[in-house]
C-alpha positions as CSV (number, residue, x, y, z in Angstrom):
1,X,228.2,177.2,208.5
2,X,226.5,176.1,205.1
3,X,223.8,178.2,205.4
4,X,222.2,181.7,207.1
5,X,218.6,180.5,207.8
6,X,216.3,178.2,208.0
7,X,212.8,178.1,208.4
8,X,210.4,175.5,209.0
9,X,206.5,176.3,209.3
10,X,204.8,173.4,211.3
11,X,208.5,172.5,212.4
12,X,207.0,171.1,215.9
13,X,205.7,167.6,214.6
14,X,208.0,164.8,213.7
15,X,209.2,165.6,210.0
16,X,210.1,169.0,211.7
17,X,212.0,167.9,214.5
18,X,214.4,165.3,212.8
19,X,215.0,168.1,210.3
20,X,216.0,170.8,213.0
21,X,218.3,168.1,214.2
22,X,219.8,167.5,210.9
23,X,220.2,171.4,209.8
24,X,221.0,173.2,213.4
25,X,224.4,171.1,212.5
26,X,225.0,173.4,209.6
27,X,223.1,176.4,209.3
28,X,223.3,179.6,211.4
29,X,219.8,179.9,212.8
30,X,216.6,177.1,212.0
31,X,213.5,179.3,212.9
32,X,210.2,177.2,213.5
33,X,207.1,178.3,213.5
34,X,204.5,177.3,215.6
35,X,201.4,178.2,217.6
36,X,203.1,177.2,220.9
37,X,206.2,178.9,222.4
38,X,209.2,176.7,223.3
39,X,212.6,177.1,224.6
40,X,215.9,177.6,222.6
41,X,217.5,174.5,221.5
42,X,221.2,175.9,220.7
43,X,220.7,177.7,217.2
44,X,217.1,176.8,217.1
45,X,214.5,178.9,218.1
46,X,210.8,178.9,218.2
47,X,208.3,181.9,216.8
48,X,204.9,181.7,217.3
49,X,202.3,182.3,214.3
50,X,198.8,181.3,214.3
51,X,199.5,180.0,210.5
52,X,196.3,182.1,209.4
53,X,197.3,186.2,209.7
54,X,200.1,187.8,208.9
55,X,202.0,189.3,211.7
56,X,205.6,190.0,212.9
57,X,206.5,186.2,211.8
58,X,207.1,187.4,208.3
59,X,210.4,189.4,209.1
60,X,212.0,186.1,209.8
61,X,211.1,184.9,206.4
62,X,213.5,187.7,204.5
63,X,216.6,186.0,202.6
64,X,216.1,182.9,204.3
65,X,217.8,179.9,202.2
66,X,215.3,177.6,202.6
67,X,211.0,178.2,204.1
68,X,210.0,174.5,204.5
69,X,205.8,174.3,205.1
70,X,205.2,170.8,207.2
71,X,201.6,172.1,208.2
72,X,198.9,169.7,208.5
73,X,196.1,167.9,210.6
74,X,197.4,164.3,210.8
75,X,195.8,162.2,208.8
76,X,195.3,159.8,211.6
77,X,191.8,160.0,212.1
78,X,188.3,159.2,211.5
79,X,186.8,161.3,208.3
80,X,183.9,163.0,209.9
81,X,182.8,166.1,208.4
82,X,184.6,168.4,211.1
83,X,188.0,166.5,210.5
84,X,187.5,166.5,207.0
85,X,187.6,170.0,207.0
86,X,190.3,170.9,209.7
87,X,192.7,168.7,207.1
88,X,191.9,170.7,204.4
89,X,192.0,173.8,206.6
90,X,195.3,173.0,208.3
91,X,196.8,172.6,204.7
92,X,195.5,174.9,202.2
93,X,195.3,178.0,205.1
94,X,199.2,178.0,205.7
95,X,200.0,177.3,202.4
96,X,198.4,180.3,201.0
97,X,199.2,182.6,203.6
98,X,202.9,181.9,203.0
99,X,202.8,182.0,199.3
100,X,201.3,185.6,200.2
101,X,203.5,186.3,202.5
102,X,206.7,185.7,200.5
103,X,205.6,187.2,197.5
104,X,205.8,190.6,197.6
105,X,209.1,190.1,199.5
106,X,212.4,192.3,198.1
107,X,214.7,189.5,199.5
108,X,211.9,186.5,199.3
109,X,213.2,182.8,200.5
110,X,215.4,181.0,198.1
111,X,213.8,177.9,198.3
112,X,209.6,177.1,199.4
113,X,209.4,173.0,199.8
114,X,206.2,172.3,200.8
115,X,205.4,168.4,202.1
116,X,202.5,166.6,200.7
117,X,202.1,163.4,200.0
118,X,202.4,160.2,197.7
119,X,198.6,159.3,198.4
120,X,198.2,161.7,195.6
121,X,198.4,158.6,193.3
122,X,195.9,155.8,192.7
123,X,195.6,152.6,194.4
124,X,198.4,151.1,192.1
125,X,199.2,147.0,192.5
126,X,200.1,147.0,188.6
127,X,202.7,149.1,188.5
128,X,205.2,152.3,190.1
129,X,203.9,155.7,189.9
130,X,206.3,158.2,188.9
131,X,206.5,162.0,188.5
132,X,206.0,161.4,184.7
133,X,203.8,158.3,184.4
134,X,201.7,158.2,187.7
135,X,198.3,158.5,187.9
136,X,196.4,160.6,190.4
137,X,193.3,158.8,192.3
138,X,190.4,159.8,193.2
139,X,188.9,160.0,196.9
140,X,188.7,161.8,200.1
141,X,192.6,162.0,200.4
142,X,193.7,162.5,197.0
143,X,191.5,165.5,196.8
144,X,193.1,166.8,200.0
145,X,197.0,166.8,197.6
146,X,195.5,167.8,194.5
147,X,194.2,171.3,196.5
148,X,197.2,171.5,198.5
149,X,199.8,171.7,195.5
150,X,197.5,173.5,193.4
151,X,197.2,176.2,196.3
152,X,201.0,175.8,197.0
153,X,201.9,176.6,193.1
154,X,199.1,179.0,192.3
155,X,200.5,181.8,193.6
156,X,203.9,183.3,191.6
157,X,206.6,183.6,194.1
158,X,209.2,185.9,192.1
159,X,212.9,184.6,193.3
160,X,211.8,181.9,195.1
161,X,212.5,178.3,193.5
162,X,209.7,176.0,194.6
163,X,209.6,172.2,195.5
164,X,206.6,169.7,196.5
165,X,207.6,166.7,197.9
166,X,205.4,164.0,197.6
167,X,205.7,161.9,201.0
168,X,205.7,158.2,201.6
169,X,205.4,156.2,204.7
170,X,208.5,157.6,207.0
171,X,210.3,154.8,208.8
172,X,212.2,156.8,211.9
173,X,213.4,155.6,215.5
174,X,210.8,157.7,217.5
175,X,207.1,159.5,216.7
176,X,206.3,158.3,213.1
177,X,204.2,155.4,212.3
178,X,207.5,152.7,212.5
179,X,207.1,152.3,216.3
180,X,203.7,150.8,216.3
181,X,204.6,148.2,213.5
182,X,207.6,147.0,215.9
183,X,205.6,147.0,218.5
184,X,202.5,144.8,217.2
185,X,205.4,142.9,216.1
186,X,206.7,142.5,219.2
187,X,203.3,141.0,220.6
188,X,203.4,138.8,217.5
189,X,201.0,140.7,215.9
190,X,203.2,141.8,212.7
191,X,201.9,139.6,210.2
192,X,200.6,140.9,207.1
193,X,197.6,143.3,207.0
194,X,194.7,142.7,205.0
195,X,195.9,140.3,201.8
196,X,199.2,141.7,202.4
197,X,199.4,142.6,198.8
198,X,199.4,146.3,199.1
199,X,202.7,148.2,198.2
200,X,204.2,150.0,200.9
201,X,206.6,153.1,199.3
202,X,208.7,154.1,202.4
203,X,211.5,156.3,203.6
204,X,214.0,156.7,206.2
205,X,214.1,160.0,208.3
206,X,217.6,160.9,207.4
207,X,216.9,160.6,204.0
208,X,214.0,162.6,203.9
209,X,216.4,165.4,205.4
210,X,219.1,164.7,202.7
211,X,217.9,164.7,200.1
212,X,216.0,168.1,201.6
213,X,219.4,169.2,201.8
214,X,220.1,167.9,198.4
215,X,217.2,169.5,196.7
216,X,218.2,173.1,198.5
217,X,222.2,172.8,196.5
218,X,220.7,172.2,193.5
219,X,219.1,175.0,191.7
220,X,217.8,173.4,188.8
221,X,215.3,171.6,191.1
222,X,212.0,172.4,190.8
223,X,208.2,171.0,191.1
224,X,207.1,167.9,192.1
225,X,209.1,165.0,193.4
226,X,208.5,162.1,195.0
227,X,209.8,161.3,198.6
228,X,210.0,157.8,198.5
229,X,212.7,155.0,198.5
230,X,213.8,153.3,195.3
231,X,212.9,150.1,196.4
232,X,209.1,150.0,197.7
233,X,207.4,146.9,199.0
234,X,204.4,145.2,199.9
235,X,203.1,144.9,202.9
236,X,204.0,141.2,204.3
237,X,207.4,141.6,203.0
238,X,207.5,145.0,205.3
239,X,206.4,143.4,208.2
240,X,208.5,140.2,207.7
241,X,211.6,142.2,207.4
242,X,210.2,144.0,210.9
243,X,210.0,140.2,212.4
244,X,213.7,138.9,211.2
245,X,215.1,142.4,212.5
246,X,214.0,141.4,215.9
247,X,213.6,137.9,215.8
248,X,210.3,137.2,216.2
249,X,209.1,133.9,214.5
250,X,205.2,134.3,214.9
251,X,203.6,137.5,212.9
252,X,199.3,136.8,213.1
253,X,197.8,138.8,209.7
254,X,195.1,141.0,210.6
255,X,192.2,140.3,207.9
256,X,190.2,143.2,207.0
257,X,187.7,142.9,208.5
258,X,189.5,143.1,211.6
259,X,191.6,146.3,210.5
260,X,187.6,147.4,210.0
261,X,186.6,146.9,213.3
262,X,190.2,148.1,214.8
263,X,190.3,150.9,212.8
264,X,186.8,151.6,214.3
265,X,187.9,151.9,217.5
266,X,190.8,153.7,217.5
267,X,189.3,156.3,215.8
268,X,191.3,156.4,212.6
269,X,190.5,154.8,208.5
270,X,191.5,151.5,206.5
271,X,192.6,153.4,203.5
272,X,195.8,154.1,205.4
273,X,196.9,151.0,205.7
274,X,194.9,148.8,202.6
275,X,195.9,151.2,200.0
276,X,198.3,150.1,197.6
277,X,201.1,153.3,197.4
278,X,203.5,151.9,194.6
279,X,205.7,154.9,193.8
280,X,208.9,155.7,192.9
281,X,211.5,158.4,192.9
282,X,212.2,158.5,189.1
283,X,213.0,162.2,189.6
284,X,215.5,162.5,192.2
285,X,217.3,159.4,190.7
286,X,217.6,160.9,187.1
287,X,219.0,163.5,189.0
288,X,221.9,161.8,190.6
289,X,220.8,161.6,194.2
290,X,221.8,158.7,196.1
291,X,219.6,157.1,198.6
292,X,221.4,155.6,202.1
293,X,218.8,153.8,202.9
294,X,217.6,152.4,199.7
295,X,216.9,148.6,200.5
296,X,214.3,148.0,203.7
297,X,216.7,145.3,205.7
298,X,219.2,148.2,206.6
299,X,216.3,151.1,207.3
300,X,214.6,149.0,209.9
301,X,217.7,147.4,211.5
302,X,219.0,151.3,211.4
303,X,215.4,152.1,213.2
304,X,215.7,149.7,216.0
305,X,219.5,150.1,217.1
């Protein structure tokens, strides 16, 4: 095996489960942490936490190669107060109570990655954010990042390199967003939303957990990066590639104010789908990784095999 241990905090959701798939293949043990008990799947295994106390949890944590933190409220929502606050929660909580947790460790993680995301910049339709260049925004969600990675490096971790990964929209076969784009697409519903303007900057699922991988063999990685695909896109070219992929000739746009009203009543907020994410990986490339999935035709027609 490549490596001893693994450990993913928040490992339950989506992100978690495609990377217990991807690492159970070459590491010894993938611990997740979770509030609910589950069976053993092979070499993965399932300890409970309460992500707010310390506990017996934290003995799993000792010379583990990587502690991945994919904790937090999904976004998916309406901003009331009470949500507002169970996302900030739901972050900065965990967060903390690892950094604490693995710092006065005598055989602390090698690597802490913690996932947040590339919302972190401002609505951009001029031109790519990068690591270097970008331009943080300003708003509900932005302030959510900026508290997250500033509670995620704010604590010194002695011997433990860290990583924040900012994520972009995660195109996968099962449980992330991609499903519900096919299927409105399906209905003839996948035309462009809003003006269709907006920049999409996506990701497969496989490379999210390669370039984890990657990022893990590489020492001199540190700090931010940006988890998106070279090649980001607006949204009608998204959805049109989502139409050829199956064939579907009709796609209706869904104007604003009908995203508004739709958003409304599902219970969840424009801003994630009218918000212009332009970003790039300028980090990871001037680093030499290589993207599988770096053009959008062969990451959707990958997602719907």
């Amino acid at each position: 095996m490549k490596y001893h241990k693994i450990v993913l905090a928040g490992g339950n959701g989506y992100i978690g489960r495609v990377l217990t798939e991807y690492f159970k293949l070459m590491t010894n043990e993938v611990i997740i942490l979770s509030r609910r008990p589950a069976p053993a799947d092979g070499n993965a295994h399932t300890i409970v936490w309460d992500g707010k106390t310390e506990g017996d949890w934290t003995r799993h944590l000792q010379g583990v190669d990587l502690l991945m933190n994919l904790c937090g409220k999904n976004v998916n929502c309406r901003y009331t107060d009470n949500n507002k606050q169970e996302i900030f929660d739901s972050r900065l909580i965990p967060t903390a109570l690892l950094n604490k947790a693995i710092a006065g460790m005598s055989e602390p993680p090698k690597v802490f990655i913690t996932v947040t995301s590339a919302t972190i910049y401002r609505h951009a339709d001029d031109r790519p954010q990068d690591e270097v260049t970008g331009e943080i925004g300003e708003g509900f969600s932005v302030d959510v990042c900026k508290a997250w990675e500033q509670t995620f490096f704010g604590t010194e971790t002695p011997g433990t390199r860290k990583i924040a990964l900012r994520m972009g929209f995660v195109l996968g076969k099962t449980d992330s967003a991609f499903p519900r784009l096919l299927n409105m697409a399906r209905f003839g519903l996948g035309g462009p939303q809003g003006n269709g303007k907006q920049m999409t900057s996506w990701v497969h699922e496989q490379d999210v957990a390669r370039l984890t991988e990657w990022l893990l063999d590489h020492p001199e990685a540190e700090g931010i990066f940006n988890c998106t695909a070279p090649n980001p896109i607006t949204n009608s070219e998204m959805m049109r590639t989502i139409r050829q992929a199956i064939g579907m000739p009709i796609g209706l746009p869904s104007p604003e104010w009908l995203l508004t009203f739709g958003a409304w009543l599902i219970g969840t907020e424009t801003e994630l789908i009218l918000k212009s994410r332009w970003v790039t990986p300028k980090r990871l490339l001037d680093m030499g990784f290589e993207f599988e999935y770096a053009d959008i035709d062969k990451a959707v027609k990958a997602c719907i095999k």
